[in-house]
C-alpha positions as CSV (number, residue, x, y, z in Angstrom):
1,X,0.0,0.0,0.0
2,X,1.3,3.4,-0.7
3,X,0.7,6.6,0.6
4,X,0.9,10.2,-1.2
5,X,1.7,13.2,0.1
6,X,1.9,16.5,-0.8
7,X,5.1,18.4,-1.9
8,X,5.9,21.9,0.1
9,X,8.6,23.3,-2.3
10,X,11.1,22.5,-4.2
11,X,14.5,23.4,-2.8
12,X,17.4,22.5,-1.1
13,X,17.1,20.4,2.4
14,X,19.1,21.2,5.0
15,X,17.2,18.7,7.7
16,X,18.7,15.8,5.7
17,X,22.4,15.2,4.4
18,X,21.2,13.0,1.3
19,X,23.8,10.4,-0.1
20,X,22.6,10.8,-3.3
21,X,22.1,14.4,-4.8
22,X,18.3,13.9,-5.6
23,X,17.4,13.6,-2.2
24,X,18.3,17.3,-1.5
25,X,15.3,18.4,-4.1
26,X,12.5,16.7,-2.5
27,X,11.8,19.0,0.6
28,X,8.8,16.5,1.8
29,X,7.6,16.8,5.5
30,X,7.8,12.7,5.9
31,X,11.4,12.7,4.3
32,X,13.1,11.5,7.9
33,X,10.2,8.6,8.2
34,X,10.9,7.8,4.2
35,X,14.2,7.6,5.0
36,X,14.2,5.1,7.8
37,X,11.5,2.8,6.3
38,X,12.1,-0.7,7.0
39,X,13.0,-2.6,3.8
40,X,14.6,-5.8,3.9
41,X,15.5,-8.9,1.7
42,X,16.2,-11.9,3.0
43,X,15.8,-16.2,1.6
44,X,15.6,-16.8,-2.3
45,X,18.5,-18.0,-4.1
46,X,22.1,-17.3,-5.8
47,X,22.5,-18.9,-9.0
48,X,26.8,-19.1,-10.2
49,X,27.6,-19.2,-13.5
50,X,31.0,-20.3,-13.3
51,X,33.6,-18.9,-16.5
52,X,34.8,-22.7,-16.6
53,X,36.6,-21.8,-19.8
54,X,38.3,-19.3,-18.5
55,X,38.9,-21.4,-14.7
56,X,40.6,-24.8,-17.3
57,X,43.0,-22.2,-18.4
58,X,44.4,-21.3,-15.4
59,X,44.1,-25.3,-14.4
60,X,41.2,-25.2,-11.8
61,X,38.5,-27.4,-12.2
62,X,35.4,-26.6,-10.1
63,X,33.8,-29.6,-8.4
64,X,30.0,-30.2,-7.0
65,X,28.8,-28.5,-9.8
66,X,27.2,-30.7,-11.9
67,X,27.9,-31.2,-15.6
68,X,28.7,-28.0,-18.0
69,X,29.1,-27.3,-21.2
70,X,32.7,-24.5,-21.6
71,X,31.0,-23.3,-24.7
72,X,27.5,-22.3,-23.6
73,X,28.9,-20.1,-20.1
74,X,25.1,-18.6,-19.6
75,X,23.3,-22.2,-19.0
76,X,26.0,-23.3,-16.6
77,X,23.7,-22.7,-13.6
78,X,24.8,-24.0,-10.3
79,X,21.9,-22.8,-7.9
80,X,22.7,-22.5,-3.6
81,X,19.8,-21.5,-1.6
82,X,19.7,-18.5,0.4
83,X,18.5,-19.7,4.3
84,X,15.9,-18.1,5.6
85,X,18.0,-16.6,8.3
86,X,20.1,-12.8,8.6
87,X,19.1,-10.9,6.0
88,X,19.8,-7.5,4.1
89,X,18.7,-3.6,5.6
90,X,17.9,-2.0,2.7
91,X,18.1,1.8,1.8
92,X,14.9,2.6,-0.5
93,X,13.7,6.3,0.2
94,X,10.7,7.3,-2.2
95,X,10.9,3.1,-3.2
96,X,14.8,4.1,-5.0
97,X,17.5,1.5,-3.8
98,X,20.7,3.5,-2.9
99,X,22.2,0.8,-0.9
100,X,22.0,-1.9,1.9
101,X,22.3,-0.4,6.0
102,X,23.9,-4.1,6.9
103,X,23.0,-7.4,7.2
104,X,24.3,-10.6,5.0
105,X,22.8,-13.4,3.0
106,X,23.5,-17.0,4.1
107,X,23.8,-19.6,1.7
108,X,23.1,-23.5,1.8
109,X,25.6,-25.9,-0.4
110,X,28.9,-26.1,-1.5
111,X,31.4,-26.5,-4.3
112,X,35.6,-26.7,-4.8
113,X,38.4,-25.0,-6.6
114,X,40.8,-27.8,-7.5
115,X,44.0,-25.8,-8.6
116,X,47.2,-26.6,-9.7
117,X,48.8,-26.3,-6.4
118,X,45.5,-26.6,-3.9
119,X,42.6,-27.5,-3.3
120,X,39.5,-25.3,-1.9
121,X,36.3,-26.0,-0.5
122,X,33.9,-23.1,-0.2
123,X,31.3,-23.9,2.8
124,X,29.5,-22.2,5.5
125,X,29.3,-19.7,2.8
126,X,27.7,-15.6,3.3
127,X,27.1,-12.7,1.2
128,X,28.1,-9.8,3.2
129,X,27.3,-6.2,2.0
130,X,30.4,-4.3,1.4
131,X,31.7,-1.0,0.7
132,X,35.5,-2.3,-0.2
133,X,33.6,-4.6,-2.9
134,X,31.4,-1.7,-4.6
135,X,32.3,0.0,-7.6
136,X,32.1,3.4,-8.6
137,X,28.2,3.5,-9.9
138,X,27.1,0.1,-7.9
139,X,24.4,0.0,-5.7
140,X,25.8,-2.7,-3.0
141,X,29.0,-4.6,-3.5
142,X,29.4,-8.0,-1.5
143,X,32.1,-10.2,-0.3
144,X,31.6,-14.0,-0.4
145,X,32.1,-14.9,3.2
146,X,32.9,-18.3,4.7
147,X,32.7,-20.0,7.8
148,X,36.3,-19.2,8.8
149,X,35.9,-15.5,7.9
150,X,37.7,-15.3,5.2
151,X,36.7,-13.2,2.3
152,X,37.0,-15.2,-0.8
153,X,35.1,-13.4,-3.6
154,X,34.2,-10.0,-4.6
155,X,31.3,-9.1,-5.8
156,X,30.6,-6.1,-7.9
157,X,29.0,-4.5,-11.0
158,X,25.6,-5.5,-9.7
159,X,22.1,-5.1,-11.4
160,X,19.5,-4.2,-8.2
161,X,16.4,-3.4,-9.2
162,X,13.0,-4.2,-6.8
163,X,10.2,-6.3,-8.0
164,X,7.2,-4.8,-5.9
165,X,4.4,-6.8,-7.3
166,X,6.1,-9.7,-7.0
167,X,8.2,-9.0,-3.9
168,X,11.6,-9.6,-4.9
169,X,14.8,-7.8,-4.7
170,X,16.8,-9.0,-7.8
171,X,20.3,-8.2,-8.1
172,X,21.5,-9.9,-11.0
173,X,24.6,-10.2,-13.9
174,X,26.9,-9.9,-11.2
175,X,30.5,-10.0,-11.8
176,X,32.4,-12.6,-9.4
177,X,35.6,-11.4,-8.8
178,X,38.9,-13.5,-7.0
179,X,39.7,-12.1,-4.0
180,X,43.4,-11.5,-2.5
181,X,43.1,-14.3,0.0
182,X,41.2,-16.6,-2.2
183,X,44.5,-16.7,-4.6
184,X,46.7,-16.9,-1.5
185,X,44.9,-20.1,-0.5
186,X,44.8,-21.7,-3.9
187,X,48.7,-20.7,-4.2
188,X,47.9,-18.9,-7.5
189,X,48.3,-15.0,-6.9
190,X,47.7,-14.4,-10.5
191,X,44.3,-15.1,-10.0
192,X,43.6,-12.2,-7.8
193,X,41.2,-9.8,-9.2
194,X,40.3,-11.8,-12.2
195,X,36.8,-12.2,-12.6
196,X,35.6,-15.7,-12.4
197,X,31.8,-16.4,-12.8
198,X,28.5,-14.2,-12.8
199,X,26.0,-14.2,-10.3
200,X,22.2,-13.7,-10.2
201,X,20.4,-13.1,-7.2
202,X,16.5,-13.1,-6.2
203,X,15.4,-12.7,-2.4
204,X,12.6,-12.5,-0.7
205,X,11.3,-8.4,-0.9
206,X,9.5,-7.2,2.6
207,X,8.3,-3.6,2.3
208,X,7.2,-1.4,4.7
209,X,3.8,-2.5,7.3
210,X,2.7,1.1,6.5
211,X,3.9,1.4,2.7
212,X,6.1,4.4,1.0
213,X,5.6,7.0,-0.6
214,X,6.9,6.5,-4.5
215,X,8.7,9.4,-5.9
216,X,6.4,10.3,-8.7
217,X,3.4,10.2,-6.2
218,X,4.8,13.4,-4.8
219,X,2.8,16.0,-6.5
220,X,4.6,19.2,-8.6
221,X,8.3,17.1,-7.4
222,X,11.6,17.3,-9.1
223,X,10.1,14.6,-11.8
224,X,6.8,16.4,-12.1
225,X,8.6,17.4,-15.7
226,X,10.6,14.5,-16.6
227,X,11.4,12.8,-18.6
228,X,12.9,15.9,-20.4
229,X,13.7,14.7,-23.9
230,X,16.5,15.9,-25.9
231,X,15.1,18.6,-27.9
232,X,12.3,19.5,-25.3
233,X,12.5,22.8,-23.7
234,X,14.8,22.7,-20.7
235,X,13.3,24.5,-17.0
236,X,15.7,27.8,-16.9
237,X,15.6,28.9,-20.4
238,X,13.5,27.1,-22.0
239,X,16.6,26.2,-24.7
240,X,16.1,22.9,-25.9
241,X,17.8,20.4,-23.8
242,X,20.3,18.2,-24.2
243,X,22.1,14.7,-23.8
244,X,25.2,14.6,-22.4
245,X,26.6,10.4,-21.4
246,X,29.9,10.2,-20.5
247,X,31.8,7.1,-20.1
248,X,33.6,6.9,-16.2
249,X,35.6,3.8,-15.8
250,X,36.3,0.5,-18.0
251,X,38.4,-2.7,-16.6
252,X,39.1,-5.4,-19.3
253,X,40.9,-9.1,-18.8
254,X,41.1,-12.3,-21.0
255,X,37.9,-13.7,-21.0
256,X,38.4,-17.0,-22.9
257,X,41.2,-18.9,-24.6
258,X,39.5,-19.9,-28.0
259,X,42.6,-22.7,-28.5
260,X,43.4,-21.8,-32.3
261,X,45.8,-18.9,-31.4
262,X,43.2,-16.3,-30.6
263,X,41.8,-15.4,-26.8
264,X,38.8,-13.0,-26.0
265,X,39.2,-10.1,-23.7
266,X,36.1,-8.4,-22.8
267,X,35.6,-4.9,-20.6
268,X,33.6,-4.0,-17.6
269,X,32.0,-0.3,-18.2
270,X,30.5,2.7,-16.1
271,X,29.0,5.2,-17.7
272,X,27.4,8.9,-16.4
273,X,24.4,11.2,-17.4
274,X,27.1,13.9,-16.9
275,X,24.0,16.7,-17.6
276,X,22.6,18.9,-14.5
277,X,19.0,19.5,-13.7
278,X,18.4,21.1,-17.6
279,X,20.4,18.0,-18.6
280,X,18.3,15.7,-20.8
281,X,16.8,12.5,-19.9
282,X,18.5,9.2,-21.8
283,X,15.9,6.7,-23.1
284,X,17.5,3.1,-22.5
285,X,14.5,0.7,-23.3
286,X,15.6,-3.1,-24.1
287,X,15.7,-4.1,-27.5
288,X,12.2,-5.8,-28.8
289,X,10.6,-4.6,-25.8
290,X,7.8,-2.2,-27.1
291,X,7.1,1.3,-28.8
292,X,8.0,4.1,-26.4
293,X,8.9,7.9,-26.6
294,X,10.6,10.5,-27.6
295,X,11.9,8.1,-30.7
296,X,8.5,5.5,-31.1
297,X,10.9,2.8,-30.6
298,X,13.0,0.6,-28.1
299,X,16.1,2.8,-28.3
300,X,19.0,2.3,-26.3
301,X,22.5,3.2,-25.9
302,X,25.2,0.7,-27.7
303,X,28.6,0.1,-26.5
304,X,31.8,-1.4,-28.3
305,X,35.4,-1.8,-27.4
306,X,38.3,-1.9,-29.4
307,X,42.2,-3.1,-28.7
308,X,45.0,-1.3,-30.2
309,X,49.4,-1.1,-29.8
310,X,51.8,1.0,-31.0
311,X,54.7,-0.6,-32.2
312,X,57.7,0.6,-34.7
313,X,56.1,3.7,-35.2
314,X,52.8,2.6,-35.6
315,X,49.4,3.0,-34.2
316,X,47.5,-0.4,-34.8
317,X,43.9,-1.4,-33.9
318,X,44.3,-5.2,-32.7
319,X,40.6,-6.1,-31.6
320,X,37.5,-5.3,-32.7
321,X,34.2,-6.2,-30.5
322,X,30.8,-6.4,-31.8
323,X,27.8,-4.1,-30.3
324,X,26.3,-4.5,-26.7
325,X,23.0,-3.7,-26.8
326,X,22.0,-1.8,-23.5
327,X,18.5,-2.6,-22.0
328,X,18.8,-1.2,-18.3
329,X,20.3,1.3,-16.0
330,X,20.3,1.2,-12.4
331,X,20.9,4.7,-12.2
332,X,22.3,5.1,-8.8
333,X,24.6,8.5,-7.4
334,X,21.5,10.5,-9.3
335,X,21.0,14.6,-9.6
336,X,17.4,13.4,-10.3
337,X,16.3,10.0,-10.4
338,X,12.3,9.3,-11.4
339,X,12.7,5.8,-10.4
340,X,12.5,4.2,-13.7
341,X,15.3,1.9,-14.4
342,X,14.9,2.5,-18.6
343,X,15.6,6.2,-18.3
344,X,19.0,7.7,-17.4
345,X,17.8,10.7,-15.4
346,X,20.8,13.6,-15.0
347,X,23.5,12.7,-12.7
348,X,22.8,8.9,-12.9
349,X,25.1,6.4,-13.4
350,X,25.1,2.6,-14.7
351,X,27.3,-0.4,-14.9
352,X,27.5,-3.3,-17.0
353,X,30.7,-6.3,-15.8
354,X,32.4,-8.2,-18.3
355,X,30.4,-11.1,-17.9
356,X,27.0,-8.9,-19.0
357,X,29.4,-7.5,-21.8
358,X,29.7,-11.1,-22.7
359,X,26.3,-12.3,-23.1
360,X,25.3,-13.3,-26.4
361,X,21.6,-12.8,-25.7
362,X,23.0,-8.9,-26.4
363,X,25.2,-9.2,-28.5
364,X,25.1,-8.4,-32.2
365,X,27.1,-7.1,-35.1
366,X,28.1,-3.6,-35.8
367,X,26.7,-3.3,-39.3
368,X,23.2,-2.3,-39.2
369,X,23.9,0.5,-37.4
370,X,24.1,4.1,-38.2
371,X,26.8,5.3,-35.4
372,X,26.4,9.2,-35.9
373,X,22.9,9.4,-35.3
374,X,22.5,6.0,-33.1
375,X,19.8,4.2,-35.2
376,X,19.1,0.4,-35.3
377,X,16.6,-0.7,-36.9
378,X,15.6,-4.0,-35.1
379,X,13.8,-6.1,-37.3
380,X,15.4,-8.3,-39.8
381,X,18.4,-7.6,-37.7
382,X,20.7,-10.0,-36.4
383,X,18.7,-10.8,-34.1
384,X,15.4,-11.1,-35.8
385,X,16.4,-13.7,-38.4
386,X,12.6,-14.7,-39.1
387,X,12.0,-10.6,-39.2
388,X,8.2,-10.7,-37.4
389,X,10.2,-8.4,-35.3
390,X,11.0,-10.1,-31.9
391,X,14.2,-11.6,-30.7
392,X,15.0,-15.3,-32.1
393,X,18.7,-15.3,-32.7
394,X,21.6,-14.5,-30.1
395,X,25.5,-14.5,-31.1
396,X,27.3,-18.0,-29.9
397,X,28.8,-18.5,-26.4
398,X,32.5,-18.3,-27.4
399,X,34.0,-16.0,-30.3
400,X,30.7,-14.7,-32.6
401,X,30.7,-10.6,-31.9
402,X,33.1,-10.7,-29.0
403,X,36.9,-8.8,-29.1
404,X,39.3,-11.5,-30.4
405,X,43.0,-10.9,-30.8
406,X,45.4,-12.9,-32.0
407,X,48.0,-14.3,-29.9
408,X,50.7,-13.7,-32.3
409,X,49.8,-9.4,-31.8
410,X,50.0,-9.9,-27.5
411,X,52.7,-10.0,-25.5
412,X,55.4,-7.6,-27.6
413,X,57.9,-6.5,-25.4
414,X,58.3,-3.2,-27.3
415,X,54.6,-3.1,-27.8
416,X,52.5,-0.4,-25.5
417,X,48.8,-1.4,-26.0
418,X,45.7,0.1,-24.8
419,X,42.1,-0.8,-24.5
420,X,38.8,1.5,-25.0
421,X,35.5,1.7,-25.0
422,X,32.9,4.0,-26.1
423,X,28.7,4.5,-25.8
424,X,26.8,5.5,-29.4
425,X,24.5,7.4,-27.6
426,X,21.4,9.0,-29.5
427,X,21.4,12.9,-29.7
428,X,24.5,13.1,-27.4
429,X,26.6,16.7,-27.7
430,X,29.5,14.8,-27.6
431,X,31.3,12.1,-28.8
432,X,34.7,12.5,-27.3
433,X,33.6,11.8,-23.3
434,X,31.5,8.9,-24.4
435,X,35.0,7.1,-24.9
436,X,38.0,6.4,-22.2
437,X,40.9,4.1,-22.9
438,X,43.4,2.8,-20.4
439,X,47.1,1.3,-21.4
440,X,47.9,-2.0,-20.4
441,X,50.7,-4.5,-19.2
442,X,50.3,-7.5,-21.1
443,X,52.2,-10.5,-19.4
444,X,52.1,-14.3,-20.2
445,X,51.8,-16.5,-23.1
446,X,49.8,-17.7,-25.9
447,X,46.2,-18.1,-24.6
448,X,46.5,-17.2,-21.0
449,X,47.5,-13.6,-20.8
450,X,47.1,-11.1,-17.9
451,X,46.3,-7.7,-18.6
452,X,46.8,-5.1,-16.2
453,X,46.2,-1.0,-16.3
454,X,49.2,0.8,-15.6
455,X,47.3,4.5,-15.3
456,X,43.6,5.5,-14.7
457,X,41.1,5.9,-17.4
458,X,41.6,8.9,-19.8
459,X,38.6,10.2,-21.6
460,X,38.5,10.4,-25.5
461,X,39.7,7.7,-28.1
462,X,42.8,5.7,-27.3
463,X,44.2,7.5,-30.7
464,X,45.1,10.5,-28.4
465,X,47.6,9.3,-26.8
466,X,49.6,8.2,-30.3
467,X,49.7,12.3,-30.8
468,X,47.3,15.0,-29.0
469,X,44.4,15.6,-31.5
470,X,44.1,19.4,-33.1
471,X,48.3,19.6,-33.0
472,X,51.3,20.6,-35.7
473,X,54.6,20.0,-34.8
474,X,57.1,20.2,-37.6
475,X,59.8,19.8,-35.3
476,X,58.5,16.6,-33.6
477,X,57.3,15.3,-36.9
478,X,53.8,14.7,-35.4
479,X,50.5,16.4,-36.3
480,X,46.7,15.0,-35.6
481,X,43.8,16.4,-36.6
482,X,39.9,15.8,-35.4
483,X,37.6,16.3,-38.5
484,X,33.5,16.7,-38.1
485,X,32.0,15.8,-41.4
486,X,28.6,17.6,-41.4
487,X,25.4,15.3,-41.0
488,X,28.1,12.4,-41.6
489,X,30.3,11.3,-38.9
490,X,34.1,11.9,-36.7
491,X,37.1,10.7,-37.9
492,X,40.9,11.7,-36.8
493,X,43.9,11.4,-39.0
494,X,47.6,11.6,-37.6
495,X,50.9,10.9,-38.2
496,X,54.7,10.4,-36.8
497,X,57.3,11.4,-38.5
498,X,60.6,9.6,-37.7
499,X,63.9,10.7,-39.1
500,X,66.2,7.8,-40.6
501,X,70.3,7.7,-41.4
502,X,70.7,8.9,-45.3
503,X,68.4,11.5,-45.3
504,X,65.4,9.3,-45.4
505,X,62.1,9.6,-43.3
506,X,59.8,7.1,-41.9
507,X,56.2,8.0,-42.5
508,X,53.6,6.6,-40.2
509,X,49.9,7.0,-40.9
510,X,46.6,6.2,-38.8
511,X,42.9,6.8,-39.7
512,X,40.2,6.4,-37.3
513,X,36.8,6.5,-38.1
514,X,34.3,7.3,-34.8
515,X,31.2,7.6,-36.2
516,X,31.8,8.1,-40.3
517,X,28.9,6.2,-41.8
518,X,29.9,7.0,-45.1
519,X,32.9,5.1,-44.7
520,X,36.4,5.5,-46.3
521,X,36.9,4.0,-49.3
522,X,40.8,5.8,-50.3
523,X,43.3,7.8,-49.0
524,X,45.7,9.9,-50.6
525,X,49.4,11.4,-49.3
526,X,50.9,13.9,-51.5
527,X,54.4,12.3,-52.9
528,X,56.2,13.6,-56.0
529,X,56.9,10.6,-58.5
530,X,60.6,11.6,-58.1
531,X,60.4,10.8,-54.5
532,X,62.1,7.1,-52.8
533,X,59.3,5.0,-51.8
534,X,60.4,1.4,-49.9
535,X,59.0,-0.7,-47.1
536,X,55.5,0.3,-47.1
537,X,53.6,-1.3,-44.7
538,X,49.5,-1.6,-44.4
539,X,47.6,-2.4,-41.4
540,X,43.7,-3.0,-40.9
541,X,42.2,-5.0,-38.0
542,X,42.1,-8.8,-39.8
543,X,44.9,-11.1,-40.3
544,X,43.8,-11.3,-44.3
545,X,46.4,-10.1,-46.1
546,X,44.1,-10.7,-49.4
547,X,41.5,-7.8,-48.4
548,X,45.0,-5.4,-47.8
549,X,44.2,-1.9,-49.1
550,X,46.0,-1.1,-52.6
551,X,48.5,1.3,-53.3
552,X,49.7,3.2,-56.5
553,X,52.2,6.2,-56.5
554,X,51.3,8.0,-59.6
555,X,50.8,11.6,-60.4
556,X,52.9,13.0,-57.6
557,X,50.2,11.2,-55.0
558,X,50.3,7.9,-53.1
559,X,47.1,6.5,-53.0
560,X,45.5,3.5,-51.4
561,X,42.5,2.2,-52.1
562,X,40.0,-0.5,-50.6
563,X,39.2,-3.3,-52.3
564,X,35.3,-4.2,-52.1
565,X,33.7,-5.1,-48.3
566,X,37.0,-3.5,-46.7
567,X,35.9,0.0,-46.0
568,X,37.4,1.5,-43.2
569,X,33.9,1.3,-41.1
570,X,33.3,3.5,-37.5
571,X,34.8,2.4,-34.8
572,X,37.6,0.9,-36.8
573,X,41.3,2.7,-37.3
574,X,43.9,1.6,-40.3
575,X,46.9,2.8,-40.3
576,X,50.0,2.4,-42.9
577,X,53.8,3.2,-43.1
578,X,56.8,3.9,-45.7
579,X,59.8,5.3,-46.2
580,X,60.6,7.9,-48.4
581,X,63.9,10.8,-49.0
582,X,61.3,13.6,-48.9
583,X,60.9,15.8,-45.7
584,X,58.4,16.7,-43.7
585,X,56.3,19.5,-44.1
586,X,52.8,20.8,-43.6
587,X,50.0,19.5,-46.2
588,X,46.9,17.5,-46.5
589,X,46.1,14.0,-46.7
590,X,42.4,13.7,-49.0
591,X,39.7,11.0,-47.6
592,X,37.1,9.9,-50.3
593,X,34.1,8.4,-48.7
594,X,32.0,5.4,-50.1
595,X,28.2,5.3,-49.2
596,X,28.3,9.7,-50.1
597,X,28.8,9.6,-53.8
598,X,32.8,9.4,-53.2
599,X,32.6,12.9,-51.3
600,X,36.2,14.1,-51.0
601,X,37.8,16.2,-47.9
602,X,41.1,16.9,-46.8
603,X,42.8,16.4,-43.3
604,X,45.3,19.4,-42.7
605,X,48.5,17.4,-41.1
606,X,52.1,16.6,-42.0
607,X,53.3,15.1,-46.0
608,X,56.2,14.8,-47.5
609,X,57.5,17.6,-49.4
610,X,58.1,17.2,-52.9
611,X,59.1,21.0,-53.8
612,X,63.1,20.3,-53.6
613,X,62.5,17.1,-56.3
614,X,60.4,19.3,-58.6
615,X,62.7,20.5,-60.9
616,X,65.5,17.3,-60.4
617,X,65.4,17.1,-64.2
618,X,65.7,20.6,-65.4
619,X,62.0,20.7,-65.9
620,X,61.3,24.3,-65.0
């Protein structure tokens, strides 16, 4: 039963220090009662999806399982009980979870971590709620808790949402992460932090004797005019208002060994509705789910990830992931939050772990959409094979749409690599902070590799680091520029100059396309047909050297050109290298796209100069 009450103004509160922002808006005489409503969860059950894949390579078998199939991870369901004993204090002013007071979950069962060195037997086991195990943009984080008191699991990257009508607290696609002490035990200390299994929880909901008071009951409240659509006129100005999603953290690690030379490393991600109280609402509606505004459709944000190095010279895209679809937020840490878990509301921010980011139920292909203005059209997609336009195809459990890279490009000791990932997010004003990229230590061997970030995550595309966008240094030999075709997409060009003995210079190219739908079909260099040309070098994101871009140098321009189906596509950078006796000077490199009519423009960066060759010949 609920109970309504009436809103006195809307301002900031001083009688309660809020931990979330939207709290201070809603200046409600019953705030201190709404605040210590008794909500609790306790009973249910905790269903593991053990990564067995992922355990064989680092030689643990898990025992008291049951059987399992290493290729189908999201049917490998080993189910303990929660006991009917403890339980969780829940946080839920206005019927929003924030977070969990105290308590724990105690489970019923067992299993064991056979290792290579030891053996493990978890028993006696207890979900304890846990501020060291929550992430930045979780709800609750948990530690895995056993009889002995030792913490042997982390539990983070959790999906909380409340089932009222059915009274349930869910907390679901859970990422299950190693803990310290855990690899200690099993005498395997690379384990630690590498996330193991996924967890789904459902327990028992108990709301208040006296009910709550839901946040949109609250008449003339801070969500009395939301959602506020992109476009829409915004509260102070009435300007129209606009979407602003900013990427806020990423963590990536092997997630599979695929056996023929190739592994699969998949990312967490955090994102943020970086806009204030003008800032406009995100819709975030699962895909096949129903008709709904501002768009009359299911849209939702998408999110890829991509794998690059640099090495001699050379920035080089390694890994290329298909497209997450998006189909929930739990919008926690909120300027404004309405309660509805398929809008982003201002201030809010989501998660999704790597085991969510590698379920094939969402993942698809990255053709089919249109990445500058985020459309998908969803049926006859992918995953509509039958196209009556509802969900009958998913990608496989092991390799279809995930990031593969090959062995053979890992592991280079005078390789620096890096890993990103970036939101398409419709009608956002930026493209730039929807991206972050960290650089990585990669250590081991062919099909077990350990990936670990030496720095924090920087916003923008990983390309930045090869040479700061919008520069020209003649000096440095280095130059990058940012280009925004109109109604047509992002790209960056940039290049490194490096000087060689003999008066010869090593040119080295990269092209990244963000959100070009067009796509590029050739690229020209201006190079005078008097000028050396040796060791050029071409590098897309395959290992088929038979779909390798062509190049002529005729006519005073080197030009290469894709053969059919080999586009350079969003999200995708190429980049190429040769050697030439020409120096560096300021110039353009021309971009021709392919899906525009062969539109031409220019990229203002560094070329060779031909000038001093000219007139080699007497030709004057």
């Amino acid at each position: 039963m609920k109970k309504t009450v009436f809103l006195l103004i809307i301002a900031m509160s001083s009688l309660v220090v809020a931990e979330e922002t939207w709290l201070n808006l809603v200046n409600d005489s019953a705030k201190q009662d709404e605040l210590q409503q008794d909500w609790r969860a306790d009973g249910g059950t905790m269903d593991l999806l053990f990564f067995y894949d992922l355990l064989d390579t680092h030689g643990i078998q898990v025992e008291g399982v049951g059987s399992y199939d290493k290729n189908n991870w999201t049917e490998n369901h080993f189910i303990l009980p929660i006991k009917d004993i403890g339980g969780l204090s829940l946080k839920v002013p206005y019927g929003n979870l924030i977070g969990v007071d105290e308590g724990a979950l105690h489970l019923s069962g067992s299993f064991t971590f056979r290792g290579q060195n030891e053996s493990f037997e978890f028993k006696g086991l207890r979900l304890q709620s846990s501020k060291k195990a929550q992430k930045k943009g979780d709800v609750v984080g948990f530690e895995l808790i056993n009889d002995l008191g030792q913490s042997l699991f982390q539990l983070d990257h959790v999906h909380a949402t409340l089932d009222e009508q059915n009274n349930h607290l869910n907390m679901a696609n859970i990422d299950v992460t190693v803990s310290a002490t855990l690899a200690k035990l099993l005498g395997q200390p690379e384990l630690q932090g590498l996330v193991v299994a996924q967890a789904h929880i459902q327990s028992n909901l108990t709301l208040p004797l006296n009910g709550y008071v839901d946040i949109n009951d609250i008449r003339g409240g801070a969500c009395a005019a939301r959602p506020l659509w992109p476009g829409d006129p915004r509260p102070s100005d009435g300007e129209p208002a606009e979407a602003d999603v900013a990427l806020i953290e990423m963590q990536a690690q092997q997630r599979r060994n695929l056996g023929n030379g190739h592994v699969v490393i998949t990312p967490s991600a955090t994102l943020k509705n970086v806009g204030d109280l003008d800032g406009a609402d995100v819709a975030w509606y699962a895909k096949f789910s129903g008709t709904y505004d501002p768009y009359g459709n299911a849209q939702h944000p998408f999110l890829v990830w991509n794998m690059y190095r640099e090495i001699d010279g050379r920035f080089e895209q390694i890994g290329v992931s298909g497209v997450k679809h998006a189909f929930l937020t739990i919008n926690s840490s909120c300027t404004i939050n309405c309660g509805d878990s398929h809008i982003l509301w201002p201030g809010c921010e989501d998660i999704y772990g790597m085991g969510n980011n590698d379920s094939g139920s969402s993942l698809g292909p990255r053709e089919g959409i249109e990445a500058y203005p985020g459309l998908w059209e969803q049926q006859c997609s992918f995953f509509d094979q039958d196209c009556n336009n509802s969900q009958d195809n998913s990608s496989n459990g092991t390799d279809e749409n995930r990031m593969v890279v090959a062995d053979a490009n890992l592991g280079d000791s005078s390789a620096s690599y890096y890993i990103s990932a970036w939101y398409v997010i419709r009608d956002d004003i930026n493209i730039y902070n929807t991206m972050g990229y960290k650089p990585y230590a990669v250590s081991g061997s062919a099909g077990n590799w350990s990936l670990s970030p030496t720095a924090s995550l920087t916003t923008g595309p990983a390309s930045d680091q090869y040479v700061s966008p919008d520069t020209i240094d003649l000096v440095a030999g280095t130059a990058s520029q940012r280009i925004l075709q109109a109604g047509e997409g992002h790209l960056t060009v940039a290049v490194k100059v490096n000087a060689l003995a003999g008066g010869l210079y090593r040119y080295n190219y990269m092209i990244e396309n963000f959100d070009y739908d067009p796509q590029v079909q050739s690229v020209s260099v201006p190079l005078s047909q008097f000028s050396a040309l040796s060791d050029f070098v071409f590098v897309d994101t395959d290992e088929n050297a038979s779909n390798d871009w062509n190049m002529t140098h005729t006519g005073d321009m080197l030009t290469l050109t894709s053969p059919a189906g080999n586009e350079l596509d969003w999200g995708i950078l190429y980049s190429f290298s040769f050697t030439t006796d020409a120096e560096p000077t300021a110039g353009d490199v021309t971009l021709v796209g392919l899906e525009n009519g062969g539109s031409s423009f220019n990229s203002a960066v560094i070329v060779p100069n031909g000038d001093d060759l000219i007139f080699e010949n007497s030709f004057e």
